[in-house]
Each structure stands twice: as structure tokens, then as C-alpha cells.
ZAZA-260340 format. One line per 4 residues: number of its first residue (from 1); for each residue x, z negated, y of N, C-alpha, C. Coordinates in nm, 4 decimals, decimal comma. Layout:
! ZAZA-260340
NUM	X/Z/Y/X/Z/Y/X/Z/Y  ...
***
This chain:
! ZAZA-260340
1	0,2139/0,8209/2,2667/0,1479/0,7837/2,1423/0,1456/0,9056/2,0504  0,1503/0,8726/1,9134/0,1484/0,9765/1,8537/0,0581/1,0363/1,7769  0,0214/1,1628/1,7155/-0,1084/1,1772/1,6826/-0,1594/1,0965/1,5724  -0,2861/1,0794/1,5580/-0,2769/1,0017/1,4459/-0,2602/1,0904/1,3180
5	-0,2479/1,0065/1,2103/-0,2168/1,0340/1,0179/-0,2948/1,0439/0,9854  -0,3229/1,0517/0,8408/-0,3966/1,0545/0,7934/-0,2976/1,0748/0,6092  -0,2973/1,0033/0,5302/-0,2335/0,9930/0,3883/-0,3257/0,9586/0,3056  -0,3354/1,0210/0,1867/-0,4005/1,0280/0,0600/-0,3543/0,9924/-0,0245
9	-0,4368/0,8857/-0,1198/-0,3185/0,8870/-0,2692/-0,4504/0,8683/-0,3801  -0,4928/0,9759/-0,3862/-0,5804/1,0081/-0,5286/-0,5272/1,0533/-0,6255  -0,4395/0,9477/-0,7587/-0,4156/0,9807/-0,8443/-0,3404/0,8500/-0,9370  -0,3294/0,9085/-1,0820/-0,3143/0,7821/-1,1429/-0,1216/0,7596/-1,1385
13	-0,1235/0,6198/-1,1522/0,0445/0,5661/-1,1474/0,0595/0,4785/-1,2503  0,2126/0,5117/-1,2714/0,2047/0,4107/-1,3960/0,3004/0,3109/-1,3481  0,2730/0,1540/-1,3973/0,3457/0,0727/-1,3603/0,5099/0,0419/-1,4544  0,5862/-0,0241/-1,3415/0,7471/0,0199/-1,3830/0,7151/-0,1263/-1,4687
17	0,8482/-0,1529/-1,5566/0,8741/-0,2526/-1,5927/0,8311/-0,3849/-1,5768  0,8454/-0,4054/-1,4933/0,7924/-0,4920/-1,4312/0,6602/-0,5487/-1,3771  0,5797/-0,4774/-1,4073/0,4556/-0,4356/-1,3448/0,4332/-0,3850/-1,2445  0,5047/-0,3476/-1,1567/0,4857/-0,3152/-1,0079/0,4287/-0,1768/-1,0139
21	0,3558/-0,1439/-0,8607/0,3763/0,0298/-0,8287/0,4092/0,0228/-0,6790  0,5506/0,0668/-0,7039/0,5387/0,1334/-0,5387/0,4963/0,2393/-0,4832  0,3729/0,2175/-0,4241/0,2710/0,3088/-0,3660/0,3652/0,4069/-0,2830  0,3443/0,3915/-0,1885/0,3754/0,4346/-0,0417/0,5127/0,4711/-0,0317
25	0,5869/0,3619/-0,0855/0,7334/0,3641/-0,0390/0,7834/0,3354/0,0617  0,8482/0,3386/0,1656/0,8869/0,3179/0,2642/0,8414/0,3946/0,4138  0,7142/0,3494/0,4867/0,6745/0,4597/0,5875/0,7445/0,4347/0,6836  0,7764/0,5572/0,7808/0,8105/0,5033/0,9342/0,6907/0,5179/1,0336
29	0,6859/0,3824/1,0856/0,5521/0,4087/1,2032/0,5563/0,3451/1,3128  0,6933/0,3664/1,3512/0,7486/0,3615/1,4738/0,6656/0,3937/1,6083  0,5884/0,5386/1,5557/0,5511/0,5594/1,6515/0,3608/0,5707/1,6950  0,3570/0,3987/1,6231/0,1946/0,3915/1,5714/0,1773/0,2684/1,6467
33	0,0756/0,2258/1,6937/0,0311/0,1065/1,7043/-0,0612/0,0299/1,6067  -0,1344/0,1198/1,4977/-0,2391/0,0370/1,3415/-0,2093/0,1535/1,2932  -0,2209/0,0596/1,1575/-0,2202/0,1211/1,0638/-0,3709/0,0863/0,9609  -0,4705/0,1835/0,9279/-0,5638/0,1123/0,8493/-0,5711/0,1734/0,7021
37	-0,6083/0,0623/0,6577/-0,6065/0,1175/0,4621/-0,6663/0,0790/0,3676  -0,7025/0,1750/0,2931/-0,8721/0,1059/0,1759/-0,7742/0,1581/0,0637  -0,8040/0,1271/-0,0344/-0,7801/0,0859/-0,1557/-0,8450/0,0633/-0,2592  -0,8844/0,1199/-0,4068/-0,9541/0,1003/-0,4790/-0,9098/0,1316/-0,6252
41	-0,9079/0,0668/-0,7447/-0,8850/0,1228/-0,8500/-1,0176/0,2272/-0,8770  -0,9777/0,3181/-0,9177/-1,1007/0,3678/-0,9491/-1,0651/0,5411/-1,0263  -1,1031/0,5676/-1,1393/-1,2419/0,4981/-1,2287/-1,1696/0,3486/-1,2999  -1,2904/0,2927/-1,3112/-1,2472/0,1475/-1,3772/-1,1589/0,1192/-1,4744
45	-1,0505/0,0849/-1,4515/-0,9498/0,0132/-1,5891/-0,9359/-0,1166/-1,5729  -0,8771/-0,2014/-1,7068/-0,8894/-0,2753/-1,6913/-0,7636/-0,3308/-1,6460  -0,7628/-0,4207/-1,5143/-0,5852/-0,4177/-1,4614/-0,6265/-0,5274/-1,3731  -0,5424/-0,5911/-1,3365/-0,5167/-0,6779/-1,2624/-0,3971/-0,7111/-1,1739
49	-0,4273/-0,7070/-1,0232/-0,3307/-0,6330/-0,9724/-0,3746/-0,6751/-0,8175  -0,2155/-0,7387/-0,7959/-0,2555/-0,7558/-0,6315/-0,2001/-0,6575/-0,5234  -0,2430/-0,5908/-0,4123/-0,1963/-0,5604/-0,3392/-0,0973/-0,5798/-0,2265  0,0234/-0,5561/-0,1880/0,0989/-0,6638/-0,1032/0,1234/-0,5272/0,0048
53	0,0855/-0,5576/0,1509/0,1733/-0,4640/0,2171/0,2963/-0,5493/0,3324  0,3508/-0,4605/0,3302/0,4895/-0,5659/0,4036/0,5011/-0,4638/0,5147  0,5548/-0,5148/0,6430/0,5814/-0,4747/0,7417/0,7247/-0,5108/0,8367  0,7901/-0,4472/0,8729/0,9470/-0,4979/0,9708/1,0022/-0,4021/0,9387
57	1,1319/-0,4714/0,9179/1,2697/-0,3250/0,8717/1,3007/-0,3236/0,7184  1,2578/-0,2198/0,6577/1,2734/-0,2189/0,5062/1,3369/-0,1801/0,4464  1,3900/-0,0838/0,4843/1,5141/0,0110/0,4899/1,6852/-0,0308/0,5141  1,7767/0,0046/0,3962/1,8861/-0,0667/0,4614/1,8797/-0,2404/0,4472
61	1,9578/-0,2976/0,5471/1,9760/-0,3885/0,5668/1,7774/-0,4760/0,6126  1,7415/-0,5309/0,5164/1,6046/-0,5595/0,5623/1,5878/-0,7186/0,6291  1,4505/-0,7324/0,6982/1,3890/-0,8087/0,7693/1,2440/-0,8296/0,7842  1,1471/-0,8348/0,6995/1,0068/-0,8126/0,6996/0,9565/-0,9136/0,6356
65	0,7834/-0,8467/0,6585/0,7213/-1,0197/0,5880/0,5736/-0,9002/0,5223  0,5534/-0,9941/0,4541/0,3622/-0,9853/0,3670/0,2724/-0,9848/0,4931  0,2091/-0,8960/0,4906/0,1425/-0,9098/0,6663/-0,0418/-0,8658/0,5595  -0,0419/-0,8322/0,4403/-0,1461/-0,8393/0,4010/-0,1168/-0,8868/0,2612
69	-0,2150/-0,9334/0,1347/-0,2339/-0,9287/0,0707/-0,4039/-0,9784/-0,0129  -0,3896/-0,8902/-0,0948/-0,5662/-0,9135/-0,1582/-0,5531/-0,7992/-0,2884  -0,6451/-0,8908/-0,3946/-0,6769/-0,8414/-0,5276/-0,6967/-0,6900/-0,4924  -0,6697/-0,5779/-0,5964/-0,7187/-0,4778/-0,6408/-0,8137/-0,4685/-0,6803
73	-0,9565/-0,4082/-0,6303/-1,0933/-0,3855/-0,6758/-1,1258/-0,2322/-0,7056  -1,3075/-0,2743/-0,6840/-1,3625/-0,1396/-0,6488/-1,4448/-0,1551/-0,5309  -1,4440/-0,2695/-0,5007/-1,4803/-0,2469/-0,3369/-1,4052/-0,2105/-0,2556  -1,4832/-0,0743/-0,1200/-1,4690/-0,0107/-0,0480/-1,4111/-0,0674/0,0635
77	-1,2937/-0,1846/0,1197/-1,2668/-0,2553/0,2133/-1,1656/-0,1841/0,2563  -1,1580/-0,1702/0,3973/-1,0894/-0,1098/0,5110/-1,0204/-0,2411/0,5474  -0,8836/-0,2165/0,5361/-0,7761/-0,3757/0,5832/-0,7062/-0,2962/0,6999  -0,7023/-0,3816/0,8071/-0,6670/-0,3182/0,9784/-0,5246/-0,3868/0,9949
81	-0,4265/-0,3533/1,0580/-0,2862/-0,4190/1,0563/-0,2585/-0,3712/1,1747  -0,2386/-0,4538/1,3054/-0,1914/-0,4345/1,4254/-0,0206/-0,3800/1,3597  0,0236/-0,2856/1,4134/0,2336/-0,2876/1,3737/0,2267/-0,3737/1,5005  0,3199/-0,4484/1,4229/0,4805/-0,5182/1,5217/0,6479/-0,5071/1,4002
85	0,5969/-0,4089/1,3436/0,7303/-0,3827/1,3139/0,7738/-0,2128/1,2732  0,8693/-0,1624/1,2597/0,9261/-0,0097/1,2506/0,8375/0,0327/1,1315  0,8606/-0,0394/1,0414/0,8089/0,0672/0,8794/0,7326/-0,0314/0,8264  0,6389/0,0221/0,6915/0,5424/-0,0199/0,6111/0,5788/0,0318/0,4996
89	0,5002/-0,0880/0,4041/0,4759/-0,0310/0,2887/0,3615/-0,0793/0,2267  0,3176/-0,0132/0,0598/0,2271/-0,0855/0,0095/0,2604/-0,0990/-0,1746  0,2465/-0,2054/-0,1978/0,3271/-0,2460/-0,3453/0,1882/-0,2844/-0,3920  0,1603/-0,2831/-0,5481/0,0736/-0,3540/-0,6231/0,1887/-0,4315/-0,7267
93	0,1324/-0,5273/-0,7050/0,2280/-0,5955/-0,8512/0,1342/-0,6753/-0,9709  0,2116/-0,7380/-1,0544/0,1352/-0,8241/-1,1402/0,0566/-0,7553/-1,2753  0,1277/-0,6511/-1,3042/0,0451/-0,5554/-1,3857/0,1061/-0,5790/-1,4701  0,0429/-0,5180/-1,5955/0,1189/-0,4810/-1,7028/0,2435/-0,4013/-1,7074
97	0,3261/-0,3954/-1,7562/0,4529/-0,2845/-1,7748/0,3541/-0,1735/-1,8774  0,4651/-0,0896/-1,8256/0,4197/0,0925/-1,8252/0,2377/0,0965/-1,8535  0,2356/0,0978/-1,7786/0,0170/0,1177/-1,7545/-0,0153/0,1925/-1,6809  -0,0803/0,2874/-1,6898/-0,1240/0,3919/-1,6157/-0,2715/0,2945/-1,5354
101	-0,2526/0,3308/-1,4065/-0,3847/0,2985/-1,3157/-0,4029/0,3663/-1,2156  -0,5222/0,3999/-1,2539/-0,5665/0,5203/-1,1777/-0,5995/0,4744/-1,0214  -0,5467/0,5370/-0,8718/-0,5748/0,4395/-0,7421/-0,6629/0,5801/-0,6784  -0,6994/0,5460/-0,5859/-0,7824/0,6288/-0,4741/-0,7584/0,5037/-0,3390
105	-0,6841/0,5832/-0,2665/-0,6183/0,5032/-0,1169/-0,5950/0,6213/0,0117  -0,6464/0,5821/0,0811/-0,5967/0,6360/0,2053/-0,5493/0,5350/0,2916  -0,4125/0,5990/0,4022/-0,3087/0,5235/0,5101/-0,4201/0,6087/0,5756  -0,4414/0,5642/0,7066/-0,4824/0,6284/0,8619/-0,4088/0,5505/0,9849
109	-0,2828/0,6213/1,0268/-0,1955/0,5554/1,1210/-0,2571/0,6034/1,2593  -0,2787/0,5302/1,3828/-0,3152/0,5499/1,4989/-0,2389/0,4687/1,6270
***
């Protein structure tokens, strides 16, 4: 087993075209059994914005599914994700194009 993580993402992002932000990007956690993760806009803007995290093979030739999803708040909720697959990620979509939103998130892989 491997030690656990610990990832930070205190700071503001701006959304692409499309509205999206790809948070995270592509993790490998191969060598994890959970992954847990809170999430919060914060300080308050006004945005609307869902969270999607996907889990399998993402990379390359892909194979994965939505293994979470839930609104962007300012409540403090810890979302728990058994892995059954190699890599993760975490996307917000549904935003405005080019919008700055400010996130405060931590990954804790174990």
C-alpha cells in the first residue's frame, strides 16, 4: 500500500470555452485503494457549476465512468470513492466561458 496523499487546490481558475475546468487532470492512483475530496467555491461568486469526477482508464485509449457527481457549493462535504479503476479525475462544467472561480479543494488518496 502506498503512503497516503494529500493535494491542494487553493486558487482561482478560469473556465475554458466551454465552461469547463479541468481541475485535477489526469491522476494515477493505481496504487490507492480511496480517494476522498471536499470541494468548495469559495469566496462566493456567482457560478453555477457541477462537479463530475470520473474514474477507469483516462489516458490514451479510454474506458471510465462518472463515479461522482454534485452541485458546486459552500458546503464543507467530504465525497468518499472506493478506486476500482487506475486514474481519476475531477472536472466542473456548466459554467460560463472564460470566468474566473475561485475553488478551495483538497484530494486525500489512501
Amino acid at each position: 500500500m502506498a503512503t497516503p496523499k494529500l493535494t491542494t487546490y487553493f486558487k482561482t481558475f478560469t473556465t475554458d470555452t466551454l465552461g469547463q475546468i479541468f481541475m485535477t487532470g489526469i491522476l494515477d492512483v493505481s496504487k490507492y485503494s480511496q480517494v476522498n475530496l471536499e470541494i468548495i467555491q469559495w469566496p462566493h461568486a456567482a457560478v453555477s457549476m457541477t462537479v463530475s469526477c470520473d474514474m477507469g482508464k483516462l489516458s490514451g485509449s479510454t474506458l471510465a465512468q462518472v463515479v461522482g457527481q454534485f452541485p458546486l457549493g459552500t458546503d464543507g462535504i467530504i465525497h468518499t470513492f472506493n478506486l476500482v479503476g487506475p486514474e481519476f479525475s475531477v472536472v466542473l462544467t456548466g459554467g460560463t466561458p472564460t470566468t474566473d472561480v475561485p475553488i478551495q479543494a483538497w484530494l486525500f488518496f489512501r
